[in-house]
C-alpha positions in Angstrom: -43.0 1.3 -25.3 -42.1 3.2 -21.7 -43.0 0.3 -19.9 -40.7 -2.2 -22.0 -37.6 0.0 -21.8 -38.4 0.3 -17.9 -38.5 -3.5 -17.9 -35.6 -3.6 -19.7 -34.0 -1.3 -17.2 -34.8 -3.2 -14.6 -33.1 -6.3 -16.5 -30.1 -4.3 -16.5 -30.0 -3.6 -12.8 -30.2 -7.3 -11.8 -27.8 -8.5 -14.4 -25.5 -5.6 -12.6 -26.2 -6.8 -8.9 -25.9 -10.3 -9.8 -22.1 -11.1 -8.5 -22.6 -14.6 -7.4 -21.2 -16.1 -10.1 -18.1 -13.8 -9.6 -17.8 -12.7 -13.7 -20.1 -9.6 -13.3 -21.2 -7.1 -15.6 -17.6 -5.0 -14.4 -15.7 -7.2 -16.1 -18.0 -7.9 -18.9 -18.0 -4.3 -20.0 -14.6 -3.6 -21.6 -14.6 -7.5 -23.1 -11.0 -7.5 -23.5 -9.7 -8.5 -19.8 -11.6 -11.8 -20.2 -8.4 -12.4 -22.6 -6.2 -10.6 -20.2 -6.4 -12.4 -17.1 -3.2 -13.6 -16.3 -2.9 -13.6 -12.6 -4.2 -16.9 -11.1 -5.4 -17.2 -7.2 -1.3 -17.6 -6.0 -0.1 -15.4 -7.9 -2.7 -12.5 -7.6 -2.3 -13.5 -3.2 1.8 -13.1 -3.9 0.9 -9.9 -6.1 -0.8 -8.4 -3.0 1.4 -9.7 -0.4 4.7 -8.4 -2.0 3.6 -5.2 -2.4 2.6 -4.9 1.5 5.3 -7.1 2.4 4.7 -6.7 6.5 8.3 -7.7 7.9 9.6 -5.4 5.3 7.9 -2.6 6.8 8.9 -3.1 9.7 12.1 -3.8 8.9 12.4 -0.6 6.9 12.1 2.1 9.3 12.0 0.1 12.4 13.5 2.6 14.7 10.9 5.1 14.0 8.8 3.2 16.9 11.4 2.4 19.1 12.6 6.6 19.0 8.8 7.5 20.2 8.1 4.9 22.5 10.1 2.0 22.4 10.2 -1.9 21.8 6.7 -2.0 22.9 5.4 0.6 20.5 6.0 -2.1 17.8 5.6 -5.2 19.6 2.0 -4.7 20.9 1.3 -2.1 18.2 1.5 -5.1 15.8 -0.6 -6.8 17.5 -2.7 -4.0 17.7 -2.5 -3.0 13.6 -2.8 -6.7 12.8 -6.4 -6.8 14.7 -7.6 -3.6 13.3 -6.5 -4.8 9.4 -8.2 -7.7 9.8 -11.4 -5.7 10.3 -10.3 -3.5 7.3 -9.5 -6.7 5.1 -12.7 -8.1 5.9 -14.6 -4.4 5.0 -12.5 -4.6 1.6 -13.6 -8.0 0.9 -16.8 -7.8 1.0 -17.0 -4.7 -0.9 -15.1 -6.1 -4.1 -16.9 -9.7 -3.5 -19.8 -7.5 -4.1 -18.2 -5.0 -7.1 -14.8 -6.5 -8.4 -13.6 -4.0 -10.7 -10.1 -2.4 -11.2 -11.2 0.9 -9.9 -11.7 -0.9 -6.5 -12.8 2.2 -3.9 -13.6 4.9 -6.1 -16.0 2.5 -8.2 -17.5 1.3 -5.3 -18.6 5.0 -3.8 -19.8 5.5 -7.7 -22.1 2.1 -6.9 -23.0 2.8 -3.6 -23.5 7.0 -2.9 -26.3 9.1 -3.7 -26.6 9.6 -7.4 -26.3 13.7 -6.3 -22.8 13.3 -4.5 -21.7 10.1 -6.3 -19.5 11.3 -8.9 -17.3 13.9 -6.9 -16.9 11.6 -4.2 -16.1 8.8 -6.3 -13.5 11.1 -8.3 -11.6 12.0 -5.6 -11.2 8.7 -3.7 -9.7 7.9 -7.0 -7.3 10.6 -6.9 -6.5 10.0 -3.4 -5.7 6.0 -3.9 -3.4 6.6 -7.0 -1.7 8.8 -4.8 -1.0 6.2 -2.2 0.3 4.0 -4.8 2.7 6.1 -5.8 3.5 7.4 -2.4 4.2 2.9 -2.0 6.6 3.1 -5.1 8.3 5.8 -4.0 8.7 5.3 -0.8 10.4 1.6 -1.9 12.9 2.2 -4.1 14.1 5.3 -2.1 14.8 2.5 1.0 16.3 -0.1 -1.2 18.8 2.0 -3.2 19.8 3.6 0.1 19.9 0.0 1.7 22.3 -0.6 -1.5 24.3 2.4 -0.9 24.8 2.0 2.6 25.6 -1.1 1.8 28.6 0.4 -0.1 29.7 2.4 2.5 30.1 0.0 4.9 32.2 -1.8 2.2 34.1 1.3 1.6 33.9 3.9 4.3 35.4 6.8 2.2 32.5 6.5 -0.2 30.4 9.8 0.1 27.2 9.0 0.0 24.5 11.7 -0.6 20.7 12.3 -2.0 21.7 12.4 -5.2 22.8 9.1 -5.6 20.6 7.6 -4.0 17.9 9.1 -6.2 19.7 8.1 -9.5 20.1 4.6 -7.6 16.0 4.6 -7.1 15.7 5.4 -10.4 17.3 2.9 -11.5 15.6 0.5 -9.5 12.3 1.9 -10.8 13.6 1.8 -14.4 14.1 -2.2 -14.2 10.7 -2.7 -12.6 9.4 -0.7 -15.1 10.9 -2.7 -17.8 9.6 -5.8 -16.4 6.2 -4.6 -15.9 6.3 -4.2 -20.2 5.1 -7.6 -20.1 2.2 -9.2 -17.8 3.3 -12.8 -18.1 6.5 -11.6 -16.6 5.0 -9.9 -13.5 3.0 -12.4 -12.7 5.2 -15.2 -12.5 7.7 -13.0 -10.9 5.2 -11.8 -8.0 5.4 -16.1 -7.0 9.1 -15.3 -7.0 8.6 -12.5 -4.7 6.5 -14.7 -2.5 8.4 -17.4 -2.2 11.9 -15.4 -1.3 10.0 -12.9 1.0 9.2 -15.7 3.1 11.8 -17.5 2.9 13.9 -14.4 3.7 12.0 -13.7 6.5 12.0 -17.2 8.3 16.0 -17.6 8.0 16.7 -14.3 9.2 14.5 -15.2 12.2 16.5 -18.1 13.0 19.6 -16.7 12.3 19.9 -13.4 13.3 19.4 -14.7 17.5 21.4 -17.6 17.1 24.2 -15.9 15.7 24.2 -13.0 18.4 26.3 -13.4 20.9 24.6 -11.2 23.1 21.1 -10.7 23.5 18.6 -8.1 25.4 16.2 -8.7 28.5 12.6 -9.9 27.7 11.8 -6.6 29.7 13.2 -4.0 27.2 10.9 -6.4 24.4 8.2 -6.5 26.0 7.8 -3.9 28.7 10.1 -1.4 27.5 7.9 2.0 26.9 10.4 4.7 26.6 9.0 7.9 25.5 11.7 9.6 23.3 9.0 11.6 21.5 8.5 15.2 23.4 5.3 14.8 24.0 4.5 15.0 27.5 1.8 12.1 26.9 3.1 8.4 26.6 -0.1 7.8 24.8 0.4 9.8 22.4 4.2 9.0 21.9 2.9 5.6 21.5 0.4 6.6 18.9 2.9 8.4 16.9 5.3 4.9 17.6 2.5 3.2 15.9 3.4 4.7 12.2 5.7 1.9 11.9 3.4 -1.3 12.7 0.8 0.2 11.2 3.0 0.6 7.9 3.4 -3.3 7.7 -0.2 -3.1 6.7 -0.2 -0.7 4.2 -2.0 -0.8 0.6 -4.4 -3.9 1.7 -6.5 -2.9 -1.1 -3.7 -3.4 -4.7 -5.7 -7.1 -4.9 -8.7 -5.2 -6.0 -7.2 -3.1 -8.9 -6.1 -6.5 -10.6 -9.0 -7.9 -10.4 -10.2 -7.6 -14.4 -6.8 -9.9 -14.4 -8.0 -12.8 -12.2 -10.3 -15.9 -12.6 -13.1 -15.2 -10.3 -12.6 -12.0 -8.7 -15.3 -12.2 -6.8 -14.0 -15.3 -4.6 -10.3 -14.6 -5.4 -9.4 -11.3 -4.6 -11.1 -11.5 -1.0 -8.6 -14.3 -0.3 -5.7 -11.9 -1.3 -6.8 -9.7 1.0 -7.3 -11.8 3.8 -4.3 -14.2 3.2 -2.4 -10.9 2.6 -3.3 -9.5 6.4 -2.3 -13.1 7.9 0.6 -13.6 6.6 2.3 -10.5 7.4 1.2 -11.0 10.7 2.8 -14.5 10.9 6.1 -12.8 9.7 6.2 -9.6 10.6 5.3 -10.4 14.9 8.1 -13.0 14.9 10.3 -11.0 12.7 9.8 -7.7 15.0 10.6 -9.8 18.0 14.1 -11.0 16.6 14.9 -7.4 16.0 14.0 -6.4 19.7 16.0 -9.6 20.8 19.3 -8.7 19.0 19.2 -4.9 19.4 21.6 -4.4 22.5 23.0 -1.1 20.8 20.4 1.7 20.0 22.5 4.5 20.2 25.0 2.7 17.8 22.3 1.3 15.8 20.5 4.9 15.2 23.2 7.0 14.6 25.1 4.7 11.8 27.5 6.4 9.3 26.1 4.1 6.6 22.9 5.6 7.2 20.9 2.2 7.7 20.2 1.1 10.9 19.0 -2.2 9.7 22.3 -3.0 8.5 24.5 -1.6 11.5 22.0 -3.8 13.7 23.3 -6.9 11.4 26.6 -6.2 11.7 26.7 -6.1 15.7 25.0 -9.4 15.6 27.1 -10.9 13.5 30.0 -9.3 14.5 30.8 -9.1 10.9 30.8 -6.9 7.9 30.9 -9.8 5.2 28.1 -11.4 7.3 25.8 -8.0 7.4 26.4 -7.1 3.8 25.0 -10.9 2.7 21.9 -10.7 4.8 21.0 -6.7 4.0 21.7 -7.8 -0.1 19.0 -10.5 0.8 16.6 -7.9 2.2 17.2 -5.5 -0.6 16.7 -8.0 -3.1 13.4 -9.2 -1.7 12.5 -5.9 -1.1 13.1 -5.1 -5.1 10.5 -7.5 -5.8 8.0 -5.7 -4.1 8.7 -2.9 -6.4 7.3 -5.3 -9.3 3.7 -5.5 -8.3 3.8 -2.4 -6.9 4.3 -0.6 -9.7 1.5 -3.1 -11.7 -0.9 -1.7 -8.6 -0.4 1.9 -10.0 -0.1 1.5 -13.6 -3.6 -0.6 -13.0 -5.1 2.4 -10.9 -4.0 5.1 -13.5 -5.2 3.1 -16.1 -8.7 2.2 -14.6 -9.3 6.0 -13.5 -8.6 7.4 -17.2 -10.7 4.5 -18.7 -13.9 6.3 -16.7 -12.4 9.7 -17.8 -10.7 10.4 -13.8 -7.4 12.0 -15.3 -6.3 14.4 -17.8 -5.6 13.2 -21.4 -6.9 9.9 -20.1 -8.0 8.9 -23.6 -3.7 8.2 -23.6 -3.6 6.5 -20.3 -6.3 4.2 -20.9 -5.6 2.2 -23.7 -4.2 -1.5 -23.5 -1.6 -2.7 -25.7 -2.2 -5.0 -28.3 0.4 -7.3 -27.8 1.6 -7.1 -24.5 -1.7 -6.4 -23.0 -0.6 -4.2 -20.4 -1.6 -0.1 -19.8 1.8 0.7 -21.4 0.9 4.8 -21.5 -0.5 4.6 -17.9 2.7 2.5 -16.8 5.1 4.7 -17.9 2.9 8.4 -17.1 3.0 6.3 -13.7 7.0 5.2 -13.6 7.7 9.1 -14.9 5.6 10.5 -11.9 7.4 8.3 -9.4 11.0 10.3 -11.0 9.2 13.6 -10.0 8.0 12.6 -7.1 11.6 11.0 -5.8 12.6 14.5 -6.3 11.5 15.6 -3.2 14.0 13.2 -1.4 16.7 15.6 -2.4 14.7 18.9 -1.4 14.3 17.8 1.9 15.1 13.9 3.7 12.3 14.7 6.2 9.5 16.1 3.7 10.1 12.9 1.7 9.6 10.6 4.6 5.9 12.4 4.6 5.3 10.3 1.7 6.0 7.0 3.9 3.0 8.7 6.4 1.2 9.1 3.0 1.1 5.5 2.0 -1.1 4.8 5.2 -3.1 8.0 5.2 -4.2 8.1 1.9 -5.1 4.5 1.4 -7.2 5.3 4.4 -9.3 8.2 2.4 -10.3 6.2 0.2 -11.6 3.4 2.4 -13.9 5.7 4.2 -16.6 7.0 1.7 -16.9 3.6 0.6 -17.4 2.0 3.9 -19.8 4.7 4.6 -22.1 4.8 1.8 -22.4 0.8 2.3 -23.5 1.2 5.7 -26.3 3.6 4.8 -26.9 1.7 1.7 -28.2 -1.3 4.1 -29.2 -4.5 2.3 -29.9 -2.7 -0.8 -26.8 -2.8 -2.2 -24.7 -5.5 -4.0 -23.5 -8.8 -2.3 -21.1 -10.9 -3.4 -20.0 -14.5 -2.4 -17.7 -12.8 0.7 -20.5 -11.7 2.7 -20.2 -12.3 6.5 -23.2 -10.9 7.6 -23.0 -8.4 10.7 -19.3 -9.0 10.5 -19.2 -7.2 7.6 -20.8 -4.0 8.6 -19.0 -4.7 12.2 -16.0 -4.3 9.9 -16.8 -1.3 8.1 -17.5 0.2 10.7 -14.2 -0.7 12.8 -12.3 1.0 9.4 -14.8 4.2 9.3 -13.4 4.3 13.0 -9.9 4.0 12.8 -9.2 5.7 9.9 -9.9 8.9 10.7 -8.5 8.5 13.8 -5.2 7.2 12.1 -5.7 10.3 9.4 -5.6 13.0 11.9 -3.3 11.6 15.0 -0.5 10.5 11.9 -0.9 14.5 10.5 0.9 15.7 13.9 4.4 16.1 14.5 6.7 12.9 15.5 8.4 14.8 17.9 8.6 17.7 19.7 9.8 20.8 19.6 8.7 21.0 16.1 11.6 22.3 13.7 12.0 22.1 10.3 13.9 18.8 10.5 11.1 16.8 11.9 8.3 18.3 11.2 5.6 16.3 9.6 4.9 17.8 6.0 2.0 15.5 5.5 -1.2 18.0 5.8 0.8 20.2 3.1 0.6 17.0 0.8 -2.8 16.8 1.8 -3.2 20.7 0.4 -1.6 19.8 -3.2 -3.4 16.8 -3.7 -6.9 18.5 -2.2 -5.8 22.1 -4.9 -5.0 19.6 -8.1 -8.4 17.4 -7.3 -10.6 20.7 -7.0 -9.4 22.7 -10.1 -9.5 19.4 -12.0 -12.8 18.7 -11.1 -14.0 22.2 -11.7 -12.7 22.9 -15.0 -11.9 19.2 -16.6 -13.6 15.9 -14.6 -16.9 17.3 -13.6 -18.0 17.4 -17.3 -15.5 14.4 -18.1 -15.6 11.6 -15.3 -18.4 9.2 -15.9 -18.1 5.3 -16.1 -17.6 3.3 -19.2 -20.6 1.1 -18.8 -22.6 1.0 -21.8 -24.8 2.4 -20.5 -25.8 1.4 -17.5 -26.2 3.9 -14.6 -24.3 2.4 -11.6 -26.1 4.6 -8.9 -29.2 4.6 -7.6 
């Protein structure tokens, strides 16, 4: 009898590693999402590029980089973030080619890490991604609504315009995402949408934006213009802390994965959102970034604008119109809102996959899938009412909240190294999946293990110095909340709780 149930074990095990097909035993295992899987291969690559949406980071808070270092702090460190992603694109990839399942990092360290650390590792690489999500959401519908209210005050300049409102305005904003998110035929079509206008967005205000300036700045200042504006002694370093901005156009490479119980074939799918996702916001973002440069011949002016958005003052000098600006920054704001769709699908997923293996407290609410609409409705909204206490902070203090913009990058990065990692000592005795490139791969992984924690701890100093309370980065004491919550959650609640909803089957080894 002990030798049958060990053969049957071993059954088990090679049913579990055998992703070739690309409907493995992850999706198998909570039957429903065959039924739910709505996303097809366009729509789940729009899904992912939307919510990175690369020219829209840079677009957002493009005079971050050009404050530390200048244009070429965002020219060349495009260039530079665009080649590093594609090594982290290619590192995700393979990974959920290998183990496509919602939980997408933290179920992969579960997989991969010794059985002894497995579960605490995996546990908080899950705690650590669903707060980059909702660092994402956050962070998005704080710049759109204050996109919409400066907006307003460049229509009327006697219009006070505060943190209040533009709180209740990002509330709002999150309120009509989160009413389209209530059904998953609506996202998904509406993530094509989002596509389709980003890039058509982004390739008329490319064309238009130089050909309507009347005048233009030297190739020089675009491409050899390193002015260190930081305080720190070091133009390295200013440089590094210029490259927050470019590498924010690359941010959340990995929201494919957690929608992958919602896509034919994961296995070959959600690989192509990643990579597709890296390459197109190169292809818009570079060209994009080099309009900016081209038509920025007022910094000063640009920076210190009374409507608060220097993306819109920068349109109204090259327009030389207000009518003009106000059209092309409602087009940015309404593509940008889009992004907000998916992104709040990539958070609701998250939540909902983490309290499905018991990751969060009262998960046995979070994790259950409506009936009828067949979306996490209790994680969606637990997730749309965090982002409301989270936007908060924007009215405590302007410069902690623009932490949370630093967070998006940093903590999407903590959860790429354990898996990473654990597949490199894992060797060939691991899973594979169709994406497997070989050496590539673990050249990839471990170009990410590499960069991200050098990216972790050079992004946790200050932008500028002298440090005061107005620019000082907050980001490591967001590092201590999270780091307090995970450990008194995992020693009174997860460590007895968190465990994978597998019938059974032990995922480590």
């Amino acid at each position: 009898m002990s030798q049958k149930m060990e053969n049957k074990e071993e059954e088990k095990d090679t049913q579990v590693d055998d992703f070739s097909t690309g409907d493995s035993f992850d999706m198998q295992h909570i039957g429903s999402s065959r039924g739910r899987r709505k996303f097809s291969s366009l729509q789940l690559i729009g899904s992912a590029y939307t919510v990175t949406n690369s020219w829209l980071g840079v677009a957002g808070a493009f005079t971050t980089g050009i404050t530390a270092a200048g244009s070429a702090s965002i020219i060349y460190g495009l260039l530079l973030m665009f080649t590093i992603n594609l090594f982290v694109g290619i590192a995700l990839s393979e990974l959920i080619s290998a183990m496509p399942n919602s939980g997408g990092q933290y179920y992969w360290v579960m997989r991969l890490a010794p059985k002894r650390y497995a579960r605490g590792f995996s546990y908080m690489t899950g705690i650590c991604n669903l707060c980059a999500a909702y660092c994402v959401t956050t962070s998005s519908s704080i710049a759109v609504s204050s996109w919409i209210f400066g907006s307003a005050k460049l229509a009327y300049p006697d219009l006070a315009v505060n943190a209040w409102r533009i709180y209740l305005g990002a509330m709002g904003l999150n309120i009509i995402a989160a009413i389209v998110n209530l059904w998953q035929h609506v996202v998904s079509r509406s993530v094509s949408i989002g596509l389709w206008l980003s890039l058509f967005a982004c390739i008329s205000l490319t064309i238009a934006l130089p050909t309507a300036s009347r005048e233009k700045t030297e190739l020089k200042f675009i491409f050899a213009s390193l002015q260190n504006n930081s305080g720190w002694s070091s133009d390295t370093m200013a440089f590094i802390v210029g490259l927050i901005n470019p590498n924010f156009a690359f941010a959340a490479l990995d929201s494919a994965t957690h929608l992958a119980e919602e896509t034919p074939d994961p296995a070959r799918n959600v690989p192509k959102a990643i990579i597709f996702t890296v390459v197109i916001g190169f292809l818009t973002s570079f060209p994009f970034a080099c309009m900016l440069m081209y038509t920025l011949t007022d910094l000063t002016a640009v920076i210190n604008t009374p409507t608060g958005v220097p993306l819109l003052e920068l349109f109204r000098i090259a327009f030389q119109s207000d009518s003009a600006a106000l059209a092309t920054i409602s087009v940015v704001a309404v593509t940008y809102f889009f992004s907000l769709l998916p992104q709040q699908a990539y958070q609701s997923r998250l939540c909902w996959a983490l309290s499905r293996d018991h990751g969060l407290p009262f998960s046995r609410y979070w994790s259950q899938i409506h009936p009828t609409s067949h979306v996490p409705l209790h994680a969606h909204l637990v997730s749309v009412c965090i982002i409301f206490i989270l936007g908060l902070l924007y009215i405590v203090s302007t410069t902690a909240f623009s932490s949370l913009i630093t967070g998006v990058i940093t903590f999407s990065y903590l959860t790429y190294l354990a898996p990473c990692i654990f597949s490199l000592l894992r060797g060939e005795e691991q899973p594979r999946g169709p994406f497997n490139v070989g050496w590539l791969g673990n050249l990839a992984k471990i170009i990410t293990v590499i960069w991200c924690l050098f990216a972790i701890i050079m992004y946790s100093f200050p932008y500028q110095l002298p440090v005061t309370t107005s620019n000082m980065n907050y980001i490591t004491a967001i590092y201590g909340v999270v780091l307090i919550f995970g450990i008194m959650d995992w020693l009174f609640r997860a460590r007895f709780e968190f465990a994978f909803d597998s019938g059974g089957v032990d995922h480590t080894r």
